[in-house]
DSSP file (Angstrom, degrees, kcal/mol; ACC not computed):
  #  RESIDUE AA STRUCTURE BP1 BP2  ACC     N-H-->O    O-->H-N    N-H-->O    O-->H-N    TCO  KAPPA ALPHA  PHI   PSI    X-CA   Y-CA   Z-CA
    1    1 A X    >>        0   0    0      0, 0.0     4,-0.9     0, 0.0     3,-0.7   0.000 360.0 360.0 360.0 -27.0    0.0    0.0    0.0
    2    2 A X  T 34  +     0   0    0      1,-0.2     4,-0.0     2,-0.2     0, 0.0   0.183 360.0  56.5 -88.5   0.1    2.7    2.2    0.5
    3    3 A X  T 34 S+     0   0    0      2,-0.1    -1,-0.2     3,-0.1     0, 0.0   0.443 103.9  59.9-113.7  -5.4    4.4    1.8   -2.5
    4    4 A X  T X4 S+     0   0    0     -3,-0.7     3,-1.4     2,-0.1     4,-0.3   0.704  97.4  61.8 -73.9 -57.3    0.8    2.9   -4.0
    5    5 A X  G >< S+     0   0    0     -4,-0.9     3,-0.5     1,-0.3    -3,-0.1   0.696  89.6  70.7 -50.2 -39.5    1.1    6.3   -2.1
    6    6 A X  G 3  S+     0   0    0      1,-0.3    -1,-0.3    -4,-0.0    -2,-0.1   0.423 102.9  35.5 -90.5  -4.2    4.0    7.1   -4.0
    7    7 A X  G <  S+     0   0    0     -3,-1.4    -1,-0.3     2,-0.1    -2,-0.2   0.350  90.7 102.5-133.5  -5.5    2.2    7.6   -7.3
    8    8 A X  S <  S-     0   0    0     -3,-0.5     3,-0.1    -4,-0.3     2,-0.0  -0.778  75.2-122.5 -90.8 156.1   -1.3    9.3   -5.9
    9    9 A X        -     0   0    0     -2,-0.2     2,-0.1     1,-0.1     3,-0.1  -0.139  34.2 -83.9 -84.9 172.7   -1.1   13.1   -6.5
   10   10 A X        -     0   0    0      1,-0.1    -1,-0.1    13,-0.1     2,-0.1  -0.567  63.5 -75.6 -67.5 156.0   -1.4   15.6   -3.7
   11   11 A X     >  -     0   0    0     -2,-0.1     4,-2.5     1,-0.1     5,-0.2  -0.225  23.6-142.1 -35.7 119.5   -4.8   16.5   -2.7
   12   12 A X  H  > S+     0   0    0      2,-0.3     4,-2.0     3,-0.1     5,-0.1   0.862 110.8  48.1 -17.5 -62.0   -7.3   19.0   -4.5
   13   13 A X  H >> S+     0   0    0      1,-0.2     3,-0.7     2,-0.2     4,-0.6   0.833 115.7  44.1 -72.7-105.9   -8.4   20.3   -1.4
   14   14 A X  H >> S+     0   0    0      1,-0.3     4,-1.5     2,-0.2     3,-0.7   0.445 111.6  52.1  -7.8 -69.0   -4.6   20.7   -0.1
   15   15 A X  H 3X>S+     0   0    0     -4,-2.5     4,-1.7     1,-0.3     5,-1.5   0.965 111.9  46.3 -41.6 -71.9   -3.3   22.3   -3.5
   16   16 A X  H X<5S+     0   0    0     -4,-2.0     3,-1.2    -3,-0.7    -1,-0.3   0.826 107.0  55.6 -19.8 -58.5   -6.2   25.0   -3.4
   17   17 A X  H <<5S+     0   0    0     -3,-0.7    -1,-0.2    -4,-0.6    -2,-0.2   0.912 111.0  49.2 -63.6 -64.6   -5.3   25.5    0.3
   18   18 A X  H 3<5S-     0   0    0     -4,-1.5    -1,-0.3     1,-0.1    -2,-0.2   0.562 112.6-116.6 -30.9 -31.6   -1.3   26.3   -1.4
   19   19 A X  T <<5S+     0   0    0     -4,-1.7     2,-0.9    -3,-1.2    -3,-0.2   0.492  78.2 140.4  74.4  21.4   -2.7   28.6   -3.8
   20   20 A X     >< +     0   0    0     -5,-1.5     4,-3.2    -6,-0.2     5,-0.3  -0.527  19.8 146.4 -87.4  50.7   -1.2   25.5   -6.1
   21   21 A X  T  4  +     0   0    0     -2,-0.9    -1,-0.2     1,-0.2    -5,-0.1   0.670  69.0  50.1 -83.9  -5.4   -4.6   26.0   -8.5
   22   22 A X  T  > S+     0   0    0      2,-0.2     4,-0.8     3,-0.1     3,-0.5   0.857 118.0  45.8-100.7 -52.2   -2.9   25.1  -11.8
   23   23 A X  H >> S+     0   0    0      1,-0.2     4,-2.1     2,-0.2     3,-0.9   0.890 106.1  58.3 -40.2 -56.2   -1.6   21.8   -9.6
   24   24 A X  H 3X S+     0   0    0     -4,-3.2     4,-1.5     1,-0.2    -1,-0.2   0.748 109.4  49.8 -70.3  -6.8   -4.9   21.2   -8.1
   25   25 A X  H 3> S+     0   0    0     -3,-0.5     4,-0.9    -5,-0.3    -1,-0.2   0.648 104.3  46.7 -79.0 -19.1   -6.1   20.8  -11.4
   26   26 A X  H <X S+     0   0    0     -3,-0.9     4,-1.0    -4,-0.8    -2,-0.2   0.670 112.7  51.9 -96.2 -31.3   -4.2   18.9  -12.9
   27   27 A X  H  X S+     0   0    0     -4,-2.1     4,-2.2     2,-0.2     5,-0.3   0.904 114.9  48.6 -77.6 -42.6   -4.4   16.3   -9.5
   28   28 A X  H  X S+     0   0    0     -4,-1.5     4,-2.4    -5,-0.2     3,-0.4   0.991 107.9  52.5 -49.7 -58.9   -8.6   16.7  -10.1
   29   29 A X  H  < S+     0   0    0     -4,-0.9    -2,-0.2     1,-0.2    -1,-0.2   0.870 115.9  42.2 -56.2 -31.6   -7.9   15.9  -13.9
   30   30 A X  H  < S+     0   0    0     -4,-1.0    -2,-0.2    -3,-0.1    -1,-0.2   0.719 119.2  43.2 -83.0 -39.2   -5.8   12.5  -12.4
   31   31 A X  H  < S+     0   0    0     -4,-2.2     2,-0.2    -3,-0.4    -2,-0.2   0.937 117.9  43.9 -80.2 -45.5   -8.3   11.6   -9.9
   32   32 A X  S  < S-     0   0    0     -4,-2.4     6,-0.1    -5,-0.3    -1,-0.0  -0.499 101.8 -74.2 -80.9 145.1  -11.4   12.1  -11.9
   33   33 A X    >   -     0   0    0     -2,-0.2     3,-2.5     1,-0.2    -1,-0.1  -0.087  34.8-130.9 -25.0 121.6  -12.4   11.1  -15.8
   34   34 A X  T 3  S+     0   0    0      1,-0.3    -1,-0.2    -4,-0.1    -4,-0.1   0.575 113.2  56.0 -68.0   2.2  -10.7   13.1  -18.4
   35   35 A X  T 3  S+     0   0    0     -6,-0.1    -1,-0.3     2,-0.0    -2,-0.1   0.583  85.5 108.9 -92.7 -17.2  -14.0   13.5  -20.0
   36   36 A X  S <  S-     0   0    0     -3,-2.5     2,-0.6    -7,-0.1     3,-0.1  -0.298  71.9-135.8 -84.5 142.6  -15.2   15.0  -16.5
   37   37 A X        +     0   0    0      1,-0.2     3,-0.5    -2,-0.1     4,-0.2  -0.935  37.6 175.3-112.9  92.5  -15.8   18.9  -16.8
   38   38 A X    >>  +     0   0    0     -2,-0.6     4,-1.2     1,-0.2     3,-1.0   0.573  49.8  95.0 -42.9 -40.6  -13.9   19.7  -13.1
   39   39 A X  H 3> S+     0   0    0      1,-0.3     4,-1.2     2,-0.2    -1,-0.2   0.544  75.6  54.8 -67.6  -8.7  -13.9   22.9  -13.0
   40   40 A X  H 3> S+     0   0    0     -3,-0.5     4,-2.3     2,-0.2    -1,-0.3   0.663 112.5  51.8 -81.8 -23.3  -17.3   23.5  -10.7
   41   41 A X  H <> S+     0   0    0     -3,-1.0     4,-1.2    -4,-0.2    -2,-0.2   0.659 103.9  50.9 -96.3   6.6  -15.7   21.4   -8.5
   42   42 A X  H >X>S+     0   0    0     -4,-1.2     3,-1.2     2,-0.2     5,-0.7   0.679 105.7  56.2 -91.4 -85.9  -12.7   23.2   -8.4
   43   43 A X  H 3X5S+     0   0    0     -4,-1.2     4,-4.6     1,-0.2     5,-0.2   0.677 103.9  59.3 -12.2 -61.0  -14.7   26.3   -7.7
   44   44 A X  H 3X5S+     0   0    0     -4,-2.3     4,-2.2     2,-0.2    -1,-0.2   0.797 103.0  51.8  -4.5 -74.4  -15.9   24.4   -4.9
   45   45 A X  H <<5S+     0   0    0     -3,-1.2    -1,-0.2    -4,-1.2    -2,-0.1   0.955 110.3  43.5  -2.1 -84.9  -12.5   24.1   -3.7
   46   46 A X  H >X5S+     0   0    0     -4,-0.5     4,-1.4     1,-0.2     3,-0.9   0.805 111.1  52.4 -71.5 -18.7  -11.7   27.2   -3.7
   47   47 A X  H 3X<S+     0   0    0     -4,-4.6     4,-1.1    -5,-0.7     2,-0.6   0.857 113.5  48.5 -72.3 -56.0  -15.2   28.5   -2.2
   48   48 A X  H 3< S+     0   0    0     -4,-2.2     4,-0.4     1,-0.3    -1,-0.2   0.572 110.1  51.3 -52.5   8.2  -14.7   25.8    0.9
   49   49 A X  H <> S+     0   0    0     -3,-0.9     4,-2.8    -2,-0.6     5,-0.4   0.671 110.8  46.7-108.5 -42.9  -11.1   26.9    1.5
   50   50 A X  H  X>S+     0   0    0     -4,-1.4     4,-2.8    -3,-0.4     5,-0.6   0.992 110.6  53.8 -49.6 -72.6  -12.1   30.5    1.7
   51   51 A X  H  X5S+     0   0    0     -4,-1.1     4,-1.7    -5,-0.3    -1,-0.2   0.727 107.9  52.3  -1.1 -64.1  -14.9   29.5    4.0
   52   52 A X  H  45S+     0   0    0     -4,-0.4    -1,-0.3    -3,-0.4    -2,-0.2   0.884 106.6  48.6 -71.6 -39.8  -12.4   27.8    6.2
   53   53 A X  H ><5S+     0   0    0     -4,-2.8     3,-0.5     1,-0.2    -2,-0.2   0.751 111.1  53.6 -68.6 -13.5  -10.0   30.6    6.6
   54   54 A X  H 3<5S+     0   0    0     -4,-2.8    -1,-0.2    -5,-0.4    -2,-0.2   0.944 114.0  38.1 -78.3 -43.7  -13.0   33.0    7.5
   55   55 A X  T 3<<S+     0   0    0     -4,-1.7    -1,-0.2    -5,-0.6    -2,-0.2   0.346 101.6 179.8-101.4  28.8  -14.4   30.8   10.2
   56   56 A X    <   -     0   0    0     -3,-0.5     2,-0.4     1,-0.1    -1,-0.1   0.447  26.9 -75.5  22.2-134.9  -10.3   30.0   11.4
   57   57 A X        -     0   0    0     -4,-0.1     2,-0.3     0, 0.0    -1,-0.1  -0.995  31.0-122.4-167.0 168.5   -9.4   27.8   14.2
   58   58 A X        -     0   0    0     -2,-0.4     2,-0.0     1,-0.1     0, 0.0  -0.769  22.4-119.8-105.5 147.4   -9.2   27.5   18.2
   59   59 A X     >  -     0   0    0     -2,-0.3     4,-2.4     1,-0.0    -1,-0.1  -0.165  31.9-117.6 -48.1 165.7   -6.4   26.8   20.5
   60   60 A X  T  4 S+     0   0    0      2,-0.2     4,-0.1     3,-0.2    -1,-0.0   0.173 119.3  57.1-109.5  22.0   -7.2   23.7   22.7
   61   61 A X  T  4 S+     0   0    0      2,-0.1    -1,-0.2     3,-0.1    -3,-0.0   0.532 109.1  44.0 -90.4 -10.4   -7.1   26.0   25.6
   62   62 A X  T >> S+     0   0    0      2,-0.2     4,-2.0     3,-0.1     3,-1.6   0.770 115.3  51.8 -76.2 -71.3   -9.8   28.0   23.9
   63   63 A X  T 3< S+     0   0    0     -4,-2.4    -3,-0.2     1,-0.2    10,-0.1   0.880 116.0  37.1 -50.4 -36.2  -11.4   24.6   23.1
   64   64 A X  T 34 S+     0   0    0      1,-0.2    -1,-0.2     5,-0.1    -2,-0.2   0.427 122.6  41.2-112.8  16.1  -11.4   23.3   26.6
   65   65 A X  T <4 S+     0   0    0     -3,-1.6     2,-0.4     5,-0.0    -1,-0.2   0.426  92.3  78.8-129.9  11.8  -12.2   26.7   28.6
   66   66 A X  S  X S-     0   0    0     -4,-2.0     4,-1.4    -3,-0.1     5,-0.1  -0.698  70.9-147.8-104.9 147.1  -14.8   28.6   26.7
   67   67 A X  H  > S+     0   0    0     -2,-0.4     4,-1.0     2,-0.2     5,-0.2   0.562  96.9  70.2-105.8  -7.1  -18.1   26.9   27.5
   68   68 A X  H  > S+     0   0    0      2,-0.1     4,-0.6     3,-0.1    -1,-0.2   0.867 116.4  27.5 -74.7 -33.5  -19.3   27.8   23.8
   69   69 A X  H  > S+     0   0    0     -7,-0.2     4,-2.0     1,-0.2     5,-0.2   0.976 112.9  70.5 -91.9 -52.6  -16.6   25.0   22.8
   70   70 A X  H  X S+     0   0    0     -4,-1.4     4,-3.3    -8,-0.5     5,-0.2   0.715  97.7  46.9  -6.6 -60.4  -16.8   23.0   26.1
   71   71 A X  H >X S+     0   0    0     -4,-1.0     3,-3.6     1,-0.2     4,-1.3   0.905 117.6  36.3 -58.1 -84.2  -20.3   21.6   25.6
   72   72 A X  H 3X S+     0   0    0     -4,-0.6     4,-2.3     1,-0.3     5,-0.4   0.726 116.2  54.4 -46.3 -38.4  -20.2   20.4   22.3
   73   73 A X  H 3X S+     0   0    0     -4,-2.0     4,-1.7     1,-0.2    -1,-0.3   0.901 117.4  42.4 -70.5 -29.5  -16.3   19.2   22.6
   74   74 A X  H <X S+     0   0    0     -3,-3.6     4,-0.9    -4,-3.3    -2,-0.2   0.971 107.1  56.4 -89.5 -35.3  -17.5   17.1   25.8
   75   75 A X  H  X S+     0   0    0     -4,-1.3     4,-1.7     2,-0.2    -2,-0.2   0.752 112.9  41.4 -60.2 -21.5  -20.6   15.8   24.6
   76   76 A X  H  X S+     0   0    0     -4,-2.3     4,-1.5    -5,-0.2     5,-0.4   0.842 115.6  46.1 -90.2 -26.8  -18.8   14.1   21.5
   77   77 A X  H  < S+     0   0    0     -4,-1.7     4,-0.4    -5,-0.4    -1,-0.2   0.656 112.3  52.8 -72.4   2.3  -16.0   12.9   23.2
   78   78 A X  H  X S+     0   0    0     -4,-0.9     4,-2.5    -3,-0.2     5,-0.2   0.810 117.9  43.2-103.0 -61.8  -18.8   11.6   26.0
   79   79 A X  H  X S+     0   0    0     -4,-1.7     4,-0.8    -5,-0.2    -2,-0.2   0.788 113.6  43.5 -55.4 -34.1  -20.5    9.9   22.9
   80   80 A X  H  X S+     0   0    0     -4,-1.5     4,-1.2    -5,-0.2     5,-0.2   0.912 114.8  55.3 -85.7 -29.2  -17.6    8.4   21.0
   81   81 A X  H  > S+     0   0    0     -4,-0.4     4,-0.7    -5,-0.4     5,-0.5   0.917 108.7  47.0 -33.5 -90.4  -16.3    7.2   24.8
   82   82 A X  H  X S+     0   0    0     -4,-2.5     4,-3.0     1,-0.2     5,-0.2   0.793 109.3  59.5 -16.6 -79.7  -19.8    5.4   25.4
   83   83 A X  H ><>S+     0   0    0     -4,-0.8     3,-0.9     2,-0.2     5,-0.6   0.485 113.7  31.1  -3.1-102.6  -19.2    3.9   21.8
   84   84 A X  H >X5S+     0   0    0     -4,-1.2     3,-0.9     1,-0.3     4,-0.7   0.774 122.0  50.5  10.1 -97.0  -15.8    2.1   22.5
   85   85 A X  H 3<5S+     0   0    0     -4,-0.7    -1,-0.3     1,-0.3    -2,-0.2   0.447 103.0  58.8 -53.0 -32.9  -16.5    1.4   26.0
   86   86 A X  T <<5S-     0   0    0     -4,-3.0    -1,-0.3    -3,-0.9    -2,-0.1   0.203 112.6-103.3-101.6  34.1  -19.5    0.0   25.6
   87   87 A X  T <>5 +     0   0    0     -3,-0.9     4,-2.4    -5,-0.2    -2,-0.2   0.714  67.7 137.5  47.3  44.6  -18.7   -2.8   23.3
   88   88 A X  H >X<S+     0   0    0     -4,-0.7     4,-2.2    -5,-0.6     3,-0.6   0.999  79.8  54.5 -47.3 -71.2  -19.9   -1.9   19.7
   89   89 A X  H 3> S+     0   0    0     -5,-0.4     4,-1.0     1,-0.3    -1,-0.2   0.770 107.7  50.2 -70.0 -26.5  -16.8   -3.3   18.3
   90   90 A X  H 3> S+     0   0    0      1,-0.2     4,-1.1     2,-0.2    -1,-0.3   0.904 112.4  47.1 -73.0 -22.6  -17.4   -6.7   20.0
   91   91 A X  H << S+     0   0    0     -4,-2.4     3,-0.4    -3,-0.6    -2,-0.2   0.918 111.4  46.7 -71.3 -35.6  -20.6   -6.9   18.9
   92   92 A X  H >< S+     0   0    0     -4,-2.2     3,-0.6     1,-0.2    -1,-0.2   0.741 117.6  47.2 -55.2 -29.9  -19.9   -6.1   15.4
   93   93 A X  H 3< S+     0   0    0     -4,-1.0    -2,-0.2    -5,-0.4    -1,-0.2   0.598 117.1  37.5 -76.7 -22.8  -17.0   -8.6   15.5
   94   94 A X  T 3< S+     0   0    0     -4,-1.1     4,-0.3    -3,-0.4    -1,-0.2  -0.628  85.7 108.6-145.7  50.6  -18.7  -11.6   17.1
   95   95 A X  S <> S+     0   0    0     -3,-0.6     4,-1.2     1,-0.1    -2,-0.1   0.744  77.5  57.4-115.2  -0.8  -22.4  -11.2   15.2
   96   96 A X  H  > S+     0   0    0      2,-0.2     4,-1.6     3,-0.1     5,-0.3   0.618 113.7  32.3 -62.7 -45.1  -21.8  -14.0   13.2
   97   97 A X  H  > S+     0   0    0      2,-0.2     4,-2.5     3,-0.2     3,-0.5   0.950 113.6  62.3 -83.6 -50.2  -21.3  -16.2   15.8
   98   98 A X  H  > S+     0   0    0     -4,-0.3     4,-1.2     1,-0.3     5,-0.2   0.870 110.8  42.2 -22.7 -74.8  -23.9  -14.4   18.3
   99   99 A X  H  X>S+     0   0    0     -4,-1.2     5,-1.4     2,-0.2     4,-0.7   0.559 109.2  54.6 -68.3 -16.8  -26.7  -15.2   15.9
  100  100 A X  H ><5S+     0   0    0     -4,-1.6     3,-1.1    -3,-0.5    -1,-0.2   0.970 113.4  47.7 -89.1 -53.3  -25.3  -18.9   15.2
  101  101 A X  H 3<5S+     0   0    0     -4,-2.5    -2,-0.2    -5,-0.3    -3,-0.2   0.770 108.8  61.2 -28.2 -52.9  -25.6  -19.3   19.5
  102  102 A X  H 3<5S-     0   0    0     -4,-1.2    -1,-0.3    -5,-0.4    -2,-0.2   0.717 107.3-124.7 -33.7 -49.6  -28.8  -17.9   19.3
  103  103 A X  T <<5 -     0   0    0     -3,-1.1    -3,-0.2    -4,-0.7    -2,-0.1   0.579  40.9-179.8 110.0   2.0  -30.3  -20.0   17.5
  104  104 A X      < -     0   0    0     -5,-1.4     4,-0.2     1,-0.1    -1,-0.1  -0.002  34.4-147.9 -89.7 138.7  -31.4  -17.5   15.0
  105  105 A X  S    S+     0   0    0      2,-0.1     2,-0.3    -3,-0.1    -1,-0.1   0.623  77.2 102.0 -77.4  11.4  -33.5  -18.8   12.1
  106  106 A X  S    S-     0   0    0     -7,-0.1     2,-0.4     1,-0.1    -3,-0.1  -0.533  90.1-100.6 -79.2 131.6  -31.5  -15.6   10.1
  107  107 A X        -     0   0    0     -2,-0.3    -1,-0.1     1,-0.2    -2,-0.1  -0.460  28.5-144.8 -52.6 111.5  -28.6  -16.6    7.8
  108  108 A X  S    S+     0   0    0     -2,-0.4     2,-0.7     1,-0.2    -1,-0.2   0.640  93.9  51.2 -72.3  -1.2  -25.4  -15.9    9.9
  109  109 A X        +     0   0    0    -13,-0.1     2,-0.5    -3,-0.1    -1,-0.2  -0.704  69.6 118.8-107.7  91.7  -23.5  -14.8    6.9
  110  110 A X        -     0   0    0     -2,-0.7     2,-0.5    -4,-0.1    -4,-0.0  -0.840  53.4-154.4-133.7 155.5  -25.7  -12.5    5.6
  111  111 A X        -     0   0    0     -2,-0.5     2,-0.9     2,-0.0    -2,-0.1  -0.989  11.3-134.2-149.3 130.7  -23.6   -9.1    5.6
  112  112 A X        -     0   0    0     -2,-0.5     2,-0.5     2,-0.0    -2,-0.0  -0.763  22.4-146.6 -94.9 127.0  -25.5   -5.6    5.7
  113  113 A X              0   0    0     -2,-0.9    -2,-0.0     1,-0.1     0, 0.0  -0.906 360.0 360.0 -99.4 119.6  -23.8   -3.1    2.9
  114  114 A X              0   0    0     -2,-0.5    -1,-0.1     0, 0.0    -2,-0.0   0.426 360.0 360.0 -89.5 360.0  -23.8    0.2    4.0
């Protein structure tokens, strides 16, 4: 996979971000179809990089003493905690076997495709 890396171009989003736009074009023209008309999603780009420099970025002393950032920043880490901690990943890992223990009249290889 790593030898893979070495031949995808830099990012769209990244170049734009450089002010590299004759480069991010050329990496859009390489990810996408040459037949593909790119340039509205290059506009794109460039409006969602502007975007990001307008609404800038926080310290993580900002983030963790401002109560505007507080809430939100503890309620997802509070959520993604639970997540983990509450054994998602063994249940996703062991539902094959669950349902064959079970009894279950469901086929245990049956796979949900997201």
């Amino acid at each position: 996979m790593s030898v893979w890396l070495f031949f995808m171009p830099e990012s769209p989003f990244y170049l734009v971000g450089q002010g590299k736009l004759r480069e991010a074009e050329e990496s859009l023209r390489r990810l996408r179809s040459s037949k593909q008309d790119i340039s509205i999603e290059l506009k794109r780009l460039e409006t969602a990089k502007r975007s990001q420099e307008k609404i800038g970025s926080i310290s993580l002393a900002t983030l963790l003493t401002e109560k505007r950032y507080l809430k939100p920043f503890v309620i997802a880490m509070s959520l993604m905690f639970l997540q983990q901690f509450g054994g998602v990943n063994a249940i996703m890992f062991y539902t094959q076997t669950i349902f064959e223990k079970a009894g279950s009249s469901l086929d245990s290889g049956l796979h949900y495709n997201y």
